[in-house]
C-alpha angles and dihedrals in degrees: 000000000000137000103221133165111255094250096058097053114109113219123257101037118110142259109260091185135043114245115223130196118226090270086065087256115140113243091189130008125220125264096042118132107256104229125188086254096056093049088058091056097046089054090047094061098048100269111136109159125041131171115244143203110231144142088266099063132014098167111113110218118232126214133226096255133012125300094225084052100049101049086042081056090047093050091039090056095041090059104040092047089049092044100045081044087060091037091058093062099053101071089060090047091061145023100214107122086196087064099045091054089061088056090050085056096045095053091046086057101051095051090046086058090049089055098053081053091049084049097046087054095044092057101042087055100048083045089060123087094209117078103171102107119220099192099163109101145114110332129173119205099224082055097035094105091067104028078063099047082055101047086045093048094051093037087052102051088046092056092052099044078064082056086055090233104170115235101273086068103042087054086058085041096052098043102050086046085056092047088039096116094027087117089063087076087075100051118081117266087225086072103032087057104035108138096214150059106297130245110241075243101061091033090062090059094054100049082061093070096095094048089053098040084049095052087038086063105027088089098059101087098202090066113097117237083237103060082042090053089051087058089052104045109030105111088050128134132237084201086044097238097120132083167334094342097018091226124153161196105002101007090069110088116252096227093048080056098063094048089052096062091048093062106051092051088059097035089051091049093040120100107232136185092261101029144034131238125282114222106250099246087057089052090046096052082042094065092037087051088054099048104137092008105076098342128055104253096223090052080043083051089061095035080070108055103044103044124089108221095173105038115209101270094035108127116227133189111224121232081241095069088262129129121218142160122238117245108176147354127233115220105220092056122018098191101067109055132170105261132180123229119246109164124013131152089224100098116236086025103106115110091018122147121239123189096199081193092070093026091068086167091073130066124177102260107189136358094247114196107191135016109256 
C-alpha cells in the first residue's frame, strides 16, 4: 500500500485503509474501488491523502499500536475535549455551588478517563518490538485537533523510551503530550479554523492557549507537575524565540521538549485549514535543520532515529534518474532505506534491491506518486 495525496490517485484502484469519521465510525472501508466519483467526494470533505492498493506496492504498513486503539484514543480525546469545553461554561450560567461542585466532579472524571488513555497507550507501545513511528496517515481536518493529541502523544513516548525514562515518567510524559493543546478549548473556533493567514491579534489568542491549559489543569491533583508543566511549555524555544515566557535552552523542561518536537512533526505533515501538508521527509530535515535552534540537539538526535521520512510503499525517485519503491527502513538511519527498482534506463535493472545505506552515491531526490 501507498500514502498518496488525493489528486494523484488514478481511478479504479482500491482503498488500502479504512477512513473514519471523527465518532470512530468508518466512512469508507478498505478495500472499496476508488471512482472518480468517490474521489470527489473525498476531496470535498477535507480528505487529501489515502493509502491505496496498487502494482507498485503490495506491503501493508504497519503502525506503532494497535488500529482499534488509536481511533478508541481519538474518540476518547474528541469527546472529552468537547465535553470539558461544555462543562467550562456552566459555572458562569449559575451560582449553585452545589451545582458547580458536580461540574468539578464531572471534569475530574473526564480527564481521569484521558489518563487511563494516556496509560493504555503507554503500555501497547512499550508491548510492541518495533519502535520506528510511521505517523503520516489518513487525517480529516474537522477531527484534526485529536488525531494530533494522539500522534503527539505516541511519537513522544517513543522519543523518550530512546531517553531511557522509566515508566513513571513516560506516563507523565504521555499524558501532558496528550493535553498538550487543552488550552485551545478556550480559544474561539473562528480563529482556530480560519482558513487563512491570522490577524497579530488573533495570533496572539492563540499563543495563549499553553498558559490557560496549564491554570484549567493545575487544580486536578493526580496530574504530575511535570505533565502540567508540558502543557505549559511546549511550544517553547531552545533559541528562546517561542512562547508564552520566551525562555530557552535549559529552562525549558526536558520532557516539554520532547513533546514539542512531537508537535511540530505532525503539525508540519498534517493538512489544515490554511496549509498543506509537508512530505514527511520535509518535515523530518526541518526539525534536524533546527537542532539547537528550536529543538535540543541530543532529543533531535532520537527524533531521528525512531521516525520513519520515506514509509515502506512511497515511490522515490533516485538521484540517479531511477524510480524504486522503498522496501524498509534501517533503524539506525532512516534516510537511507532499502528500495526496489521499478523503472530505470539501465537496462536489466528493473526489480533490483538497493540498500541506500551501502550505496552512499545515491540520495532520494524527490517523492515521486505515479509513473510518468
Amino acid at each position: 500500500m501507498r500514502l498518496i495525496p488525493i489528486g494523484c490517485v488514478r481511478p479504479d484502484t482500491y482503498l488500502a485503509k479504512t477512513i473514519y469519521d471523527h465518532e470512530g465510525k468508518p466512512l469508507l472501508k478498505a478495500g472499496a474501488l476508488l471512482t472518480k466519483r468517490v474521489i470527489k467526494k473525498l476531496r470535498e470533505i477535507n480528505i487529501y491523502s489515502i493509502y491505496v492498493i496498487d502494482e507498485y506496492s503490495s506491503s501493508e504498513i504497519q503502525d506503532i499500536i494497535k488500529p482499534e486503539l488509536r481511533q478508541k484514543s481519538i474518540k476518547k480525546v474528541h469527546d472529552s475535549f468537547m465535553n470539558l469545553e461544555k462543562l467550562y461554561l456552566e459555572p458562569y450560567l449559575c451560582a449553585s455551588s452545589y451545582k458547580s461542585n458536580e461540574i468539578i466532579k464531572k471534569q475530574d472524571s473526564i480527564i481521569k478517563e484521558l489518563y487511563n488513555v494516556a496509560h493504555e497507550l503507554l503500555d501497547n507501545i512499550l508491548s510492541n518490538k518495533n519502535v520506528l513511528v510511521n505517523l503520516v496517515d489518513i487525517k480529516t481536518m474537522d477531527n484534526y485537533t485529536y488525531q494530533h493529541s494522539v500522534n503527539v502523544a505516541v511519537l513522544s513516548i517513543v522519543i523518550g523510551m530512546g531517553l531511557k525514562l522509566n515508566k513513571s515518567r513516560l506516563l507523565d510524559l504521555a499524558l501532558g503530550a496528550l493535553l498538550h493543546d487543552i488550552g485551545k478549548i478556550f480559544v474561539p473556533k473562528e480563529i482556530l479554523l480560519k482558513p487563512g493567514k491570522l490577524t497579530p491579534e488573533e495570533y496572539d489568542e492563540i499563543k495563549k492557549h499553553p498558559k490557560r491549559g496549564y491554570e484549567y489543569v493545575s487544580k486536578f491533583s493526580f496530574i504530575s507537575s511535570v505533565s502540567k508543566i508540558i502543557i505549559l511549555e511546549h511550544h517553547e524555544k531552545y533559541d528562546g524565540t517561542g512562547y508564552p515566557d520566551g525562555i530557552s535552552a535549559d529552562q525549558i523542561n526536558l520532557l516539554a521538549n520532547v513533546v514539542s518536537i512531537a508537535d511540530v512533526y505532525d503539525a508540519l505533515t498534517s493538512d489544515r485549514p490554511y496549509k498543506k501538508p509537508m512530505c514527511p521527509n520535509d518535515a523530518f530535515e526541518y526539525i534536524l535543520g533546527n537542532a539547537d535552534k528550536m529543538f535540543r540537539f541530543d532529543i533531535v538526535n532520537i527524533f531521528s532515529k525512531v521516525i520513519v521520512p520515506y514509509p515502506e510503499g512511497t515511490m522515490v525517485k533516485l538521484s540517479n534518474g531511477d524510480i524504486a519503491i522503498v522496501q524498509g527502513t534501517p533503524c539506525d538511519y532512516p534516510l537511507r532505506p532499502i528500495v526496489k527498482v521499478i523503472k530505470s534506463e539501465e537496462k536489466g535493472k528493473e526489480g533490483s534491491i538497493i540498500d541506500l545505506g551501502e550505496s552512499l552515491s545515491l540520495v532520494i531526490s524527490n517523492i515521486e506518486y505515479n509513473l510518468a
